[in-house]
N, C-alpha and C positions, 0 to 999 in steps of 0.2 A: 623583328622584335624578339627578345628572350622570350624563353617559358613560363618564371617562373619574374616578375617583376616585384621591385619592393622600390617606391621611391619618396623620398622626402621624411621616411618617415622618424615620426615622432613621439615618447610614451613618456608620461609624467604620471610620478605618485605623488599628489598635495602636489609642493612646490618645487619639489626634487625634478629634475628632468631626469631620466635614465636611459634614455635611444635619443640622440641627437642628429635628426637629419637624414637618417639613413637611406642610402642610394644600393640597392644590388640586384645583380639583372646576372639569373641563374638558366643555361640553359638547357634543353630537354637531355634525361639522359644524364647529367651532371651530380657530383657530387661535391658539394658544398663542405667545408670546416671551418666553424665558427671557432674560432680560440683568443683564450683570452684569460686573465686573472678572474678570482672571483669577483663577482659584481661590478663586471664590465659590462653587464647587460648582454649576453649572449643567451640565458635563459627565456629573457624577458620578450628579446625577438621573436624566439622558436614559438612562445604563448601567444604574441599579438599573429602570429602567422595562421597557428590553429584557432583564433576566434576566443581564445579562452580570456584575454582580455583585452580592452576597448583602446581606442587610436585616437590620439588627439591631432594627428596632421599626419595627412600624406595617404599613402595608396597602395593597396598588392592586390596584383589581378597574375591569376593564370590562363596561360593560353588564349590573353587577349579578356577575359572574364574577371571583372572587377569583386574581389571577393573584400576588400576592406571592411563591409559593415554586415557582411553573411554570418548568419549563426552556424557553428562548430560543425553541427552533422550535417549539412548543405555546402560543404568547401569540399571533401570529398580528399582531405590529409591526416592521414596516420601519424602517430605518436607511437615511438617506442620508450618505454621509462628506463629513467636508471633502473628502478626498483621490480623491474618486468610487470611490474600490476596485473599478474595471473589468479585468475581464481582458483584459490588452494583446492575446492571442494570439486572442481571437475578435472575432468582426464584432460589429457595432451589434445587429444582431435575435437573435443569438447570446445578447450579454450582456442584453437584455433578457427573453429565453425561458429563461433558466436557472433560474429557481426554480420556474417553470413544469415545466421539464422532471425536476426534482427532486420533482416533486409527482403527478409521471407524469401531466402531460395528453397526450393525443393529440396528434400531430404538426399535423393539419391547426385543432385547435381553438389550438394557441400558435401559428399564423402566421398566423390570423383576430387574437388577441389580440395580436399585435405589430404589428400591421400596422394596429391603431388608434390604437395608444396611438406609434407614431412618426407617426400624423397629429396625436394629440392635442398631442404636443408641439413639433410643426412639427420633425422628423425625415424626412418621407416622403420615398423615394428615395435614402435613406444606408442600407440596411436590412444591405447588403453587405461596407460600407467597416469597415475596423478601426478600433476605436476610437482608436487610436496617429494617425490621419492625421486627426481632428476637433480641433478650437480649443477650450479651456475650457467657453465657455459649450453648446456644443455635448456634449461630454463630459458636463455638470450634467445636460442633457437626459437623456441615455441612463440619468445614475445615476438620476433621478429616477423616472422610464420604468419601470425595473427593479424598484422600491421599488415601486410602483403597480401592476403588472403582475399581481401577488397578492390583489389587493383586501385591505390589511391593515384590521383594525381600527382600528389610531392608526398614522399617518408621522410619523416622529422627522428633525431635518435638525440634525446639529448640524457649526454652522458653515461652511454650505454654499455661499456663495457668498465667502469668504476667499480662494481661488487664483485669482479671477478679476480682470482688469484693471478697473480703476474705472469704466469708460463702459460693458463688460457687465455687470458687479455691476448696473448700475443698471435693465439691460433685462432681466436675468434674474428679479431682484427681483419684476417686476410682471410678470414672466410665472406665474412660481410663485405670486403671490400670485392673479390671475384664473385658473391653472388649478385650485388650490386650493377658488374661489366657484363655478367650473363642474359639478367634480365632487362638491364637496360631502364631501371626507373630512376626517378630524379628526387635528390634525398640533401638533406641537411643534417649535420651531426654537430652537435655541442662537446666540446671537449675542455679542457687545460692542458692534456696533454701532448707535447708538442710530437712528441714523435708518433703516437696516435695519429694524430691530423698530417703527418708527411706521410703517412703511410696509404692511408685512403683517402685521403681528400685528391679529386682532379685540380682543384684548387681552395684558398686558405683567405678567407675574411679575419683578421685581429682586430680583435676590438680592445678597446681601452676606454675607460669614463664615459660610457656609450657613443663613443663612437668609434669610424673603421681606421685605422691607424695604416691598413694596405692590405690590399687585392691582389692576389700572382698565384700560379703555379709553386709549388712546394721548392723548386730549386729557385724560382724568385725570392720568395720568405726567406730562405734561408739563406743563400751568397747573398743577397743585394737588399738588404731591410734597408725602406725608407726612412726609419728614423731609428732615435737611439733608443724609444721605447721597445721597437720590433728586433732590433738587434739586439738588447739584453733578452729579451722574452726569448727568443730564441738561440738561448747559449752562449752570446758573445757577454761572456762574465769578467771580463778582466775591462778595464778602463782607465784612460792616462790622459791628460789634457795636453793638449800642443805647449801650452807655457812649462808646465813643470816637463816636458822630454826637452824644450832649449835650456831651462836651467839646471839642468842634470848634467853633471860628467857622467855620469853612470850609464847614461839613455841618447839612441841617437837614431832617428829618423832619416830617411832617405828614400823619397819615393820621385819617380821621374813622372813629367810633366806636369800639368798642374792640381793634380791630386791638394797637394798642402800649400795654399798662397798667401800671401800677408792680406792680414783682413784684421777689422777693428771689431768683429767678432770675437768668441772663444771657440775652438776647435778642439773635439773632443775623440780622442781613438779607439774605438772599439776592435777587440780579439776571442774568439774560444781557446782555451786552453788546450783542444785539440791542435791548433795550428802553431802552437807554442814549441818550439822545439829547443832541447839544453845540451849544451857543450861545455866544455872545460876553458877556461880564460884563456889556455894556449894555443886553440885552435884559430886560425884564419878567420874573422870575420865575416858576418856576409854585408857586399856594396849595398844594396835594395832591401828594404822594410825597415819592420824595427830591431832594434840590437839595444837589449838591458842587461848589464852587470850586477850580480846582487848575492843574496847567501841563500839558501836552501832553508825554510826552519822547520818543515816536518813533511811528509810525504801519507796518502793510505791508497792502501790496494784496492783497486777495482772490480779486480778481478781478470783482467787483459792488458790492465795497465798499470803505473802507479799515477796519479795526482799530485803536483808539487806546490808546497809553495813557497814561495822566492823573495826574502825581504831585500827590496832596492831603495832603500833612503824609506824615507815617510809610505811607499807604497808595497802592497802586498798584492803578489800577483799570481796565479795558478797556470801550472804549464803539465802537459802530460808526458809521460812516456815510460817507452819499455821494462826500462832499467828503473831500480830506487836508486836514486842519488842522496849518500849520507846528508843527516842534519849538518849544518853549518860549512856546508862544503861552496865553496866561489865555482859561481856557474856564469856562464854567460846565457841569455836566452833571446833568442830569435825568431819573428813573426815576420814572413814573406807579406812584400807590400800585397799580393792579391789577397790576402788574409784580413787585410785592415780594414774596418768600416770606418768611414770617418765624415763626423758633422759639426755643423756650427749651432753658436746655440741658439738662432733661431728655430733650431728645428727642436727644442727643448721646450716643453709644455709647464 
């Protein structure tokens, strides 16, 4: 049995359902990533998990311990906030010894205990300062610090690194994520952000309209999404239907075995514009994938790349690369069939 079990479960506000069924079976040690659009119900999970609100079906027990109907401080799981929820008015070693001191440890055993855990998270020496006079990423520290402080059974983070400027999002990211493989505790983080969640998740729960749309490792989610909701959510932005690529002269499919087969279906292609690559109409073709002829109608820098995009008939398509290819210039562009996700529309919600 997993550590960390959630099954069936259920949450309704009035008549709204907003977690439909949910199955997940997290194991000790693991690192969860919730992602998902807003009000997919990724928040709502992480609340029915800490007790903050009530379950109308189904179950989560840890380590075999049936915690569905426990009150919030008898589960014995940490919350990290977006908003760090630090007490302005106390110091650093302050807000980190408070739950401690709510728990009535001895004075000298929480200042052994703070005085590790602001090493652990490269804090030491701020032990004094108010939190009010520390930078964001620093503040994440303390909230983190504090959550941890408790030795919880599961660490919840939803949306923990959202207040912070993009070049610490980025150091914090992989700080959490190697203090997480250090220590070894079992943790759930709320995101949107997809690169976020590739980065520290061991593995990626997506949800959509409350529910899991798929379960995998980060290189699952990302080469091989189950459906076309998890393949646009994750970057596959370009889109072309099997009927308009046969009535195109412009567009031509070629993929070996039976990837593409006549079905009374509609089948639909999904690509990233990373896998997109542009050529000049005189170059060779390639046998395998896809192959669109079209015009270029504006390009932006990315800054490593440019961004194109490619009017082919009625479709508008984006492709990247090195070079800027003038406006209205005849390209050819090409996506390697391993590039291609492609579904029917049953798998369309």
């Amino acid at each position: 049995m997993s550590y960390l079990n959630i099954s069936r479960l259920k949450i309704s506000y009035g008549e709204k359902v907003v977690l439909h069924n949910i199955d997940l079976a997290v194991e000790k040690g693991e690192m969860i990533a919730l992602l998902g659009p807003s009000g997919c119900g990724k928040t709502t999970l992480l609340n029915a998990l800490c007790g903050f609100i009530n379950v109308n079906a189904g179950d989560i027990s840890i380590a075999g311990r049936d915690i569905t109907h426990s009150a919030p401080e008898q589960r014995n799981i940490t919350m990290v906030f977006q908003s760090y929820a630090l007490w302005p008015h106390l110091t650093v070693a302050k807000n980190i010894g408070y739950g401690l001191k709510l728990r009535k440890w001895r004075r000298d055993d929480i200042d052994h205990r703070v005085n590790e855990l602001l090493h652990i998270v490269n804090l030491s020496g701020l032990a004094e300062m108010k939190v009010t006079e520390l930078s964001g990423g620093q503040r994440q520290r303390v909230a983190l610090a504090r959550a941890l402080a408790i030795e919880p059974d599961v660490l919840v983070l939803d949306e923990p690194l959202s207040n912070l400027d993009a070049k610490v999002r980025l150091n914090v990211r992989h700080e959490i994520k190697a203090l997480q493989k250090k220590l070894g505790f079992t943790s759930l983080i709320v995101t949107h952000d997809q690169q976020e969640a590739l980065v520290m998740a061991d593995r990626i729960a997506v949800l959509n309209q409350g529910k899991i749309e798929q379960i995998g490792t980060p290189e699952d989610i990302y080469q091989r999404p189950a459906t076309p909701f998890v393949a646009d959510f994750m970057g596959a932005d370009n889109k072309l239907s099997f009927n308009d690529i046969q009535a195109s002269a412009d567009m031509a499919l070629h993929i070996n075995g039976n990837y593409l087969s006549a079905s009374s279906q509609q089948q639909i292609v999904y690509f990233r514009s990373a896998d997109a690559g542009l050529s000049e109409l005189n170059c060779t073709p390639q046998d395998s994938g896809l192959t669109v002829e079209g015009l270029v109608e504006q390009s932006a820098f990315l800054g490593n790349l440019y961004r194109h995009s490619v009017r082919c008939n009625n479709h508008l398509l984006l492709a990247d690369a090195s070079i800027c290819w003038p406006p209205q210039t005849p390209v050819r562009l090409h996506v390697p069939a391993s590039a291609l996700h492609v579904f029917t529309s049953s798998h369309v919600r």
